[in-house]
C-alpha positions as a Markdown table, in Angstrom:
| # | Residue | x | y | z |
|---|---|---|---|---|
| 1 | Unk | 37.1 | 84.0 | 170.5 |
| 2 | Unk | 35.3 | 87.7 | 170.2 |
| 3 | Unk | 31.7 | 86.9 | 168.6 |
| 4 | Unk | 29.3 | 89.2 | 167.5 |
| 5 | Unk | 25.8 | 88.1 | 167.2 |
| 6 | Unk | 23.7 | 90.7 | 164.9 |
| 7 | Unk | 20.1 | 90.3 | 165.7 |
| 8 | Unk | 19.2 | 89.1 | 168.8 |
| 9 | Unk | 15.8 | 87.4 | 168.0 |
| 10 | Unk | 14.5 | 84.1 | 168.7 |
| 11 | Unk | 17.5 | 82.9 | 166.8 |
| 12 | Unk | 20.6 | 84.9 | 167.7 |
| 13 | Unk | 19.5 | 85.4 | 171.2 |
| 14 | Unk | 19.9 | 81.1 | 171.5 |
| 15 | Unk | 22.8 | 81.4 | 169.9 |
| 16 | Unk | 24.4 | 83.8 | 172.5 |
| 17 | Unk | 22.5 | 82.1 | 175.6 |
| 18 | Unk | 23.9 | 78.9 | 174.4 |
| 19 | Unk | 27.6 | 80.4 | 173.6 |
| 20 | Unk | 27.6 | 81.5 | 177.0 |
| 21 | Unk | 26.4 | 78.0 | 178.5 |
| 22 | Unk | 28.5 | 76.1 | 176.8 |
| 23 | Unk | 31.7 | 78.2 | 175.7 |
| 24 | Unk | 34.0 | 80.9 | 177.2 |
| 25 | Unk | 34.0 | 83.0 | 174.0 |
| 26 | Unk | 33.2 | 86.6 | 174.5 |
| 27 | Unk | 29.6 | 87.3 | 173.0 |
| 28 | Unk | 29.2 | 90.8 | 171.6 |
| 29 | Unk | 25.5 | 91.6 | 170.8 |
| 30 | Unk | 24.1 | 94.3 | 168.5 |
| 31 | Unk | 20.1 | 95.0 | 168.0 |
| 32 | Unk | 18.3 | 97.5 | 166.6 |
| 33 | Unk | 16.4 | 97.7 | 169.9 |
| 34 | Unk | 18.1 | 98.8 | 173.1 |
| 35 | Unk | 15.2 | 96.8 | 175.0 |
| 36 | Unk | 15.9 | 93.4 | 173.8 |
| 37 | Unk | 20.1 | 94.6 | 174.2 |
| 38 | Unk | 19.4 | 95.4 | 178.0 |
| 39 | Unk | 17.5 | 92.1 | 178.9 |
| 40 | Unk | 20.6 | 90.4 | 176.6 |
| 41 | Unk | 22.6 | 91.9 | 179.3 |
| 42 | Unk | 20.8 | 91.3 | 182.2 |
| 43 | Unk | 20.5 | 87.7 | 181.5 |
| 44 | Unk | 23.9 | 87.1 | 180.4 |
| 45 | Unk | 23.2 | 86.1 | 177.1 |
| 46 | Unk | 25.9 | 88.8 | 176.2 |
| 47 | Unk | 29.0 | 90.8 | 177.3 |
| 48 | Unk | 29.3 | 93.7 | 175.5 |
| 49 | Unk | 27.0 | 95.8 | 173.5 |
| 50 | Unk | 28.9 | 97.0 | 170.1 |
| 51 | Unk | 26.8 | 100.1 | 169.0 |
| 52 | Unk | 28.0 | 99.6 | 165.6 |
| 53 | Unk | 29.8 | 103.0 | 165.5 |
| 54 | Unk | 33.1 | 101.9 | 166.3 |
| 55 | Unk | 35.2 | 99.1 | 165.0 |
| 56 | Unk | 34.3 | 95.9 | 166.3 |
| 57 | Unk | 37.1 | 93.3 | 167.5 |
| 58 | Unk | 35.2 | 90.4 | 166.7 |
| 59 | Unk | 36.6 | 87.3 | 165.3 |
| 60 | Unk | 33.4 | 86.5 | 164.0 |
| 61 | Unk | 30.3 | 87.9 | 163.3 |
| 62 | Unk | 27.0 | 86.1 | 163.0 |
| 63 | Unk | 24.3 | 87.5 | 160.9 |
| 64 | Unk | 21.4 | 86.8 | 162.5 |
| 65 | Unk | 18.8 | 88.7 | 160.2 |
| 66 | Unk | 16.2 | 88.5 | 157.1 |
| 67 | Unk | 18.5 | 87.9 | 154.0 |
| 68 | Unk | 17.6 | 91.5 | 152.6 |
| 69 | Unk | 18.6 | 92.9 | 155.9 |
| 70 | Unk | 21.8 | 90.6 | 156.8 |
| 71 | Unk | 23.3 | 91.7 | 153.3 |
| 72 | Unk | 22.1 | 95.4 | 154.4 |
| 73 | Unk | 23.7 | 95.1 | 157.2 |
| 74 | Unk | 27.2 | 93.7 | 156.1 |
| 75 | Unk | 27.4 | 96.4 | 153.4 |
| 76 | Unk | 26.5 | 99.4 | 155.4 |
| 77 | Unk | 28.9 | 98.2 | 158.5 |
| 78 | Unk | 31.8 | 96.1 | 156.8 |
| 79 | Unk | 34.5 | 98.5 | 157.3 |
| 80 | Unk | 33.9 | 98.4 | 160.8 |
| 81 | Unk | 35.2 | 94.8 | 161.2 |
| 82 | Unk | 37.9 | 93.3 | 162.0 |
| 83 | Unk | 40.2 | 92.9 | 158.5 |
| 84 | Unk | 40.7 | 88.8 | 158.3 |
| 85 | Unk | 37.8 | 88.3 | 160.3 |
| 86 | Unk | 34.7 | 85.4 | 159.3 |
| 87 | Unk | 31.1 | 86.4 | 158.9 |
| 88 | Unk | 28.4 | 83.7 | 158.6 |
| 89 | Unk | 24.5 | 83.3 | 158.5 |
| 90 | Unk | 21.7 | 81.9 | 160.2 |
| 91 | Unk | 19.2 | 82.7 | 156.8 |
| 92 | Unk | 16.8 | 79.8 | 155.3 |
| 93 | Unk | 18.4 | 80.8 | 151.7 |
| 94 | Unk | 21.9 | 80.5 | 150.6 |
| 95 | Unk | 22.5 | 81.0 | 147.1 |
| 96 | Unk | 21.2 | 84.4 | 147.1 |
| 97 | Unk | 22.7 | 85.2 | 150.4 |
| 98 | Unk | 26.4 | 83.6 | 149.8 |
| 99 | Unk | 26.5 | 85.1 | 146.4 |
| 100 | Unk | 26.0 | 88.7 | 148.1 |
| 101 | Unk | 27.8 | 88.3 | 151.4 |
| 102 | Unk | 30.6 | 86.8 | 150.1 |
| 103 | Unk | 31.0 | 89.3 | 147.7 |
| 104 | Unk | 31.3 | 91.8 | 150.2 |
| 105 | Unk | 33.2 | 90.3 | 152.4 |
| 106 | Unk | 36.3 | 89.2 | 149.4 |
| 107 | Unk | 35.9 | 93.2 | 148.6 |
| 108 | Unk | 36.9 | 94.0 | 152.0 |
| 109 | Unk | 39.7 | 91.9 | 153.2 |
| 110 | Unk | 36.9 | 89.4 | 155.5 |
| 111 | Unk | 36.2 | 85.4 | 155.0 |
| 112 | Unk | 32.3 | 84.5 | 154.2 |
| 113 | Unk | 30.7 | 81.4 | 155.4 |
| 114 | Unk | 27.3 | 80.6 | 154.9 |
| 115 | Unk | 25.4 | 78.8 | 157.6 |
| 116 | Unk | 21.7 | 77.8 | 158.6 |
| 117 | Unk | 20.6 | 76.1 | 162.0 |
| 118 | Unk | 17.9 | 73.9 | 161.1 |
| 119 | Unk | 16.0 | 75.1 | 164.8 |
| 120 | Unk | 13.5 | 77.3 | 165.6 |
| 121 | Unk | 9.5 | 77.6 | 167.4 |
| 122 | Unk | 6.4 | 78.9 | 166.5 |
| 123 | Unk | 7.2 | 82.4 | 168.7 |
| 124 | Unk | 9.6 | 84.7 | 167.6 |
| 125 | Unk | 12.0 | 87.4 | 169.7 |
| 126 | Unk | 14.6 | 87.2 | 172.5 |
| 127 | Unk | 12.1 | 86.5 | 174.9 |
| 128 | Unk | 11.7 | 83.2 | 173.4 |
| 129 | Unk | 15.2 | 82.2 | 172.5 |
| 130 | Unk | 16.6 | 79.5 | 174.5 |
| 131 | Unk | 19.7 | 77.9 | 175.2 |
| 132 | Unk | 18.7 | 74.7 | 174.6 |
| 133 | Unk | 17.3 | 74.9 | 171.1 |
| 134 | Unk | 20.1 | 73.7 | 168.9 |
| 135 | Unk | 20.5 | 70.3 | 171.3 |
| 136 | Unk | 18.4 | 67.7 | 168.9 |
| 137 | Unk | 19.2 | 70.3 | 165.4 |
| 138 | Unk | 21.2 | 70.1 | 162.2 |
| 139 | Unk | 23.5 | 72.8 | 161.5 |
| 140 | Unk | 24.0 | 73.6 | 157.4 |
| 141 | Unk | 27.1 | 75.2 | 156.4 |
| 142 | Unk | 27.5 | 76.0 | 153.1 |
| 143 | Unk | 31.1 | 76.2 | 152.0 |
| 144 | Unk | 31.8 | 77.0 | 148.2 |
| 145 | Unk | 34.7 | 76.7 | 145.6 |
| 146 | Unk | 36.6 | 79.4 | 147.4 |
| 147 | Unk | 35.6 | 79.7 | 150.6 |
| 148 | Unk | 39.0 | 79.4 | 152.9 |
| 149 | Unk | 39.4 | 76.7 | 154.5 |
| 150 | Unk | 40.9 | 78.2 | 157.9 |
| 151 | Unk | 37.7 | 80.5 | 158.2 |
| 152 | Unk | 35.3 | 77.2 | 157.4 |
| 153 | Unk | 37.3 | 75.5 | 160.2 |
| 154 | Unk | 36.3 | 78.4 | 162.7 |
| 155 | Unk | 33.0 | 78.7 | 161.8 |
| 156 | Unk | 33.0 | 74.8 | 162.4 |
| 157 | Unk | 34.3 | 75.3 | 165.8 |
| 158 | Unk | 31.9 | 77.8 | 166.6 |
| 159 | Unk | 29.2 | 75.4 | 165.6 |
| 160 | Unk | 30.5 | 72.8 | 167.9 |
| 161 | Unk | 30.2 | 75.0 | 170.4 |
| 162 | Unk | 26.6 | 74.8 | 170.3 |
| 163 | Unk | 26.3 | 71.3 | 170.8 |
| 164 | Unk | 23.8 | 70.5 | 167.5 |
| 165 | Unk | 22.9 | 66.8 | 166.5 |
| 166 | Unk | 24.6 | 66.9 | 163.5 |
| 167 | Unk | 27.0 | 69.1 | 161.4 |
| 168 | Unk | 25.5 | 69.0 | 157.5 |
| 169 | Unk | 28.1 | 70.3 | 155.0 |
| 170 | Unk | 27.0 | 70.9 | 151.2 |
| 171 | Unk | 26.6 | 73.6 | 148.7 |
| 172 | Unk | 24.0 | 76.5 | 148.6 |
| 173 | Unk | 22.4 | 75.3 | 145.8 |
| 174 | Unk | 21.4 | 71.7 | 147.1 |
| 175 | Unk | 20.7 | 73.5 | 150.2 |
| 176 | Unk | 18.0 | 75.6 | 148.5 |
| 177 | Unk | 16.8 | 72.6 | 146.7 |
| 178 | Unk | 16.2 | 70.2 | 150.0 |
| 179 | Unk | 14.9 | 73.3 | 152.0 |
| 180 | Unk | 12.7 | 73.6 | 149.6 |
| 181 | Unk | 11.0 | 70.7 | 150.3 |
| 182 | Unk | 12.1 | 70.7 | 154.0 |
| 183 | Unk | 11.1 | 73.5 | 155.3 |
| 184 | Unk | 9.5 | 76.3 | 152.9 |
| 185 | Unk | 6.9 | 73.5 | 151.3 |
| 186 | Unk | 5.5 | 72.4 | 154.6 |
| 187 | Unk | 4.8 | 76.4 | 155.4 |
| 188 | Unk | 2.9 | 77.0 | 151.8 |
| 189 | Unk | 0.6 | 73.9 | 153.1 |
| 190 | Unk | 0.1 | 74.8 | 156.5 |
| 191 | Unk | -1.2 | 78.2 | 155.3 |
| 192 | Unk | -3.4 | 76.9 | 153.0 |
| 193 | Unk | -4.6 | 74.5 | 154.9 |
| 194 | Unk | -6.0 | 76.7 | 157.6 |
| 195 | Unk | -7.4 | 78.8 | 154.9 |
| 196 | Unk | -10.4 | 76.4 | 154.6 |
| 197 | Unk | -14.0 | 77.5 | 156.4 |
| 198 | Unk | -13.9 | 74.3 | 158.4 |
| 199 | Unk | -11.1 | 75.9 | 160.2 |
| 200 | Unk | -13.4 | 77.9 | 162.2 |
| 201 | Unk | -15.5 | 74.6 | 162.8 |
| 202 | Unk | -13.1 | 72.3 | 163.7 |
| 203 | Unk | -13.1 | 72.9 | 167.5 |
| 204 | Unk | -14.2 | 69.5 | 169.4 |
| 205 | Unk | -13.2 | 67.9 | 166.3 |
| 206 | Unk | -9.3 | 68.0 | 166.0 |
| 207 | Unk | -6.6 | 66.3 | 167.0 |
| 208 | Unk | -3.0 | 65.7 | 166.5 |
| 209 | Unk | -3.1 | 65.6 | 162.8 |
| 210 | Unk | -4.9 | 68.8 | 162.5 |
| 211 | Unk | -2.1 | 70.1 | 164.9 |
| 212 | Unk | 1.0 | 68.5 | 162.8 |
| 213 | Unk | 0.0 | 69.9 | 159.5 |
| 214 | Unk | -1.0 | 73.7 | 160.7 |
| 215 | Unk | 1.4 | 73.9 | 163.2 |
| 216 | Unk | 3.8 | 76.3 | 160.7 |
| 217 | Unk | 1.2 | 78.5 | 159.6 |
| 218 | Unk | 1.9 | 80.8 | 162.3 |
| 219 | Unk | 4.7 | 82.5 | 160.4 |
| 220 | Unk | 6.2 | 85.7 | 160.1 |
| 221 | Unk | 4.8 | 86.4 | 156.4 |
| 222 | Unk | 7.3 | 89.3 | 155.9 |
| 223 | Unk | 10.5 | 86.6 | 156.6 |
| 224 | Unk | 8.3 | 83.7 | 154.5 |
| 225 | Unk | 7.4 | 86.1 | 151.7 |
| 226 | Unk | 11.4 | 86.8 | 151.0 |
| 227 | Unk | 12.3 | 83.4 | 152.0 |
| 228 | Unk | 9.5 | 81.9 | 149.2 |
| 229 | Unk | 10.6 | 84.5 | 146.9 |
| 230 | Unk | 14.2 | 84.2 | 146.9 |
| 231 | Unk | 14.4 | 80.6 | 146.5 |
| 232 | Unk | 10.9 | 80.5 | 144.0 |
| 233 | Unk | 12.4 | 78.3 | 141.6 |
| 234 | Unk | 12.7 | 75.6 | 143.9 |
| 235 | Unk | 10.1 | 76.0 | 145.8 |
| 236 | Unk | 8.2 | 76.2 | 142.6 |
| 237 | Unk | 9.4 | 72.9 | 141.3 |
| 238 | Unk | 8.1 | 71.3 | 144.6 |
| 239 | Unk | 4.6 | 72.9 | 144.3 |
| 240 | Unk | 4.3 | 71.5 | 141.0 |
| 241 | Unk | 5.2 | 67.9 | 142.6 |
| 242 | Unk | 2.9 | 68.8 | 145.2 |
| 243 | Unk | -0.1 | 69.5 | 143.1 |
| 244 | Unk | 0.3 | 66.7 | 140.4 |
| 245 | Unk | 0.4 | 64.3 | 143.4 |
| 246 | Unk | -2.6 | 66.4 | 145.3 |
| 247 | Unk | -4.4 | 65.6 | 141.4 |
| 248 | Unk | -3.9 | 62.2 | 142.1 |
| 249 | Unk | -5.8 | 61.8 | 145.1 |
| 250 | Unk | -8.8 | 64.4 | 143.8 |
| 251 | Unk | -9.0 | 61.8 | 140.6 |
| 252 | Unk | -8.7 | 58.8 | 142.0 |
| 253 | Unk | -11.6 | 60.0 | 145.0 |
| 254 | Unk | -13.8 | 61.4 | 142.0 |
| 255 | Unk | -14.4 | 58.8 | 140.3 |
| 256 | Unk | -14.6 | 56.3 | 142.5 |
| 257 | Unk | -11.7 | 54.5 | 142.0 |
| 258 | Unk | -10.9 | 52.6 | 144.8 |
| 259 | Unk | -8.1 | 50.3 | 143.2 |
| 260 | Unk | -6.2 | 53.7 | 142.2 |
| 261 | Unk | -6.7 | 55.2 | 145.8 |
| 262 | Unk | -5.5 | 52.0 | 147.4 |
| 263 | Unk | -2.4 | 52.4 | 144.9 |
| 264 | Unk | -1.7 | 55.7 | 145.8 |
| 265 | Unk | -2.3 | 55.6 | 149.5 |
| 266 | Unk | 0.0 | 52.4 | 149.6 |
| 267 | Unk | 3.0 | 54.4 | 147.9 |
| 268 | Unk | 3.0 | 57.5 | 150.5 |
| 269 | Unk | 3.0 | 54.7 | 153.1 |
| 270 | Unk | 5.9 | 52.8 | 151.9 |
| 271 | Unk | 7.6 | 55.9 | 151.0 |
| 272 | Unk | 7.4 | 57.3 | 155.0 |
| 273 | Unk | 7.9 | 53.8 | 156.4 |
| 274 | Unk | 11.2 | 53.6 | 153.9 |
| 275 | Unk | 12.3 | 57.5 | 155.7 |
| 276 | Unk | 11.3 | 56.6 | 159.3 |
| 277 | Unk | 13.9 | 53.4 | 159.1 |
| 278 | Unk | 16.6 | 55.6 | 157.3 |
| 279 | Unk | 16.5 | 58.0 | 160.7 |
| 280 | Unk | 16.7 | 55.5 | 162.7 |
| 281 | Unk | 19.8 | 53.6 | 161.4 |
| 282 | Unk | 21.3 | 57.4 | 161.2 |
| 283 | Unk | 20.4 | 57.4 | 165.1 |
């Protein structure tokens, strides 16, 4: 197949290394930056350069953008792709994305498929993207009520193609919901975490569990702040959780109450024992 990747970040440029490492599809590659579209080149990440003038002969086109920006995108440029073609995702939201994309893409005579590679690392841009990235990750595709099924089974074949772990099919809406909690939670917590004046102290004094909780607060806050915003609901529900179980602990170590501590302690245990078994039978 002819596939375009839009946005040839730490993301899309993996997905075009690893295309081209694993696949003999034609990868088409359009940036914003002519830089990151030369080393693309020079690499052989890509083929061709579309300069998103003329019509584009690809069979599919990834969308490798911010949300606000993929839908931009597809808007601005849909005419220029090829009629019954697919157009998927990589963003961490789906509702609000599939509700927009698809939308333009029924209008205009193309198939929508939402998607979202659950990879990524701390540094962003091509120069970080590597064709190895997707090796131990879960894909998410996000098919709803009327999504054809003969442009899901292509955007499934172009997952395959990159060799993830596992292929995760469900709707946008539990996607959102368990991403949530995933992904977006985890980000709002490191943040805050390193936001304490004993971050500036800590040196000589940490370890791996200061590493594992503030490893995500190295973030790109203009992609977190849409990401947070267009999924608030849920994430909102989750900080709620987050702080009446946070209350808990503050309680229970307030007043002395060792019995309650012990309690509470004792269920995160069991509850993280109870998930580390699940992934393992799932192994």
């Amino acid at each position: 197949m002819n596939i375009m990747i839009v946005g040839l970040g730490l993301i899309g440029g993996s997905i075009a290394k690893t295309l081209k490492k694993n696949s003999q599809h034609t990868v088409i590659g359009f940036d914003i930056s002519s830089e990151t579209l030369d080393d693309a080149l020079k690499v052989g990440a890509i083929d061709i350069v579309w300069d998103g003038e003329a019509l584009c002969d690809a069979d599919i086109t990834v969308l490798c953008m911010t949300p606000s920006v993929a839908v931009g995108f597809l808007g601005e440029k849909v005419t220029l792709l090829k009629k019954g073609s697919v157009v998927t995702d990589v963003c961490g939201v789906k509702d609000w994305v599939v509700e927009n994309c698809g939308k333009i893409c029924r209008d205009n005579g193309l198939y929508f498929v939402g998607g979202h590679p659950m990879a990524g690392k701390e540094r962003s841009g091509f120069r970080n993207s590597d064709e190895n990235l997707f090796n131990r990750a879960s894909y998410i595709l996000t098919p709803v009520s009327d999504t054809d099924p003969r442009a899901f089974e292509v955007v499934k074949a172009y997952v395959e193609d990159l060799r993830c772990a596992k292929l995760t099919v469900t709707d946008p809406k539990t996607h959102d919901r368990l991403i949530a909690f995933t992904s977006q939670l985890p980000h709002v917590i490191a943040g805050a975490y390193v936001k304490s004046p004993s971050c500036v102290d800590r040196k000589g004094f940490s370890a791996g569990s200061f590493k594992d909780v503030s490893r995500v607060a190295t973030v790109d806050e203009n992609l977190w702040t849409e990401l947070f915003l267009k999924n608030k609901d849920m994430l909102l529900d989750e900080l709620d959780g987050l702080i009446e179980h946070l209350t808990e602990y503050r309680t229970a170590i307030q007043s002395g109450d060792d019995v309650a501590l012990r309690k509470t302690i004792k269920q995160g245990r069991i509850i993280k024992e109870n998930d580390l078994n699940f992934t393992d039978e799932r192994k």
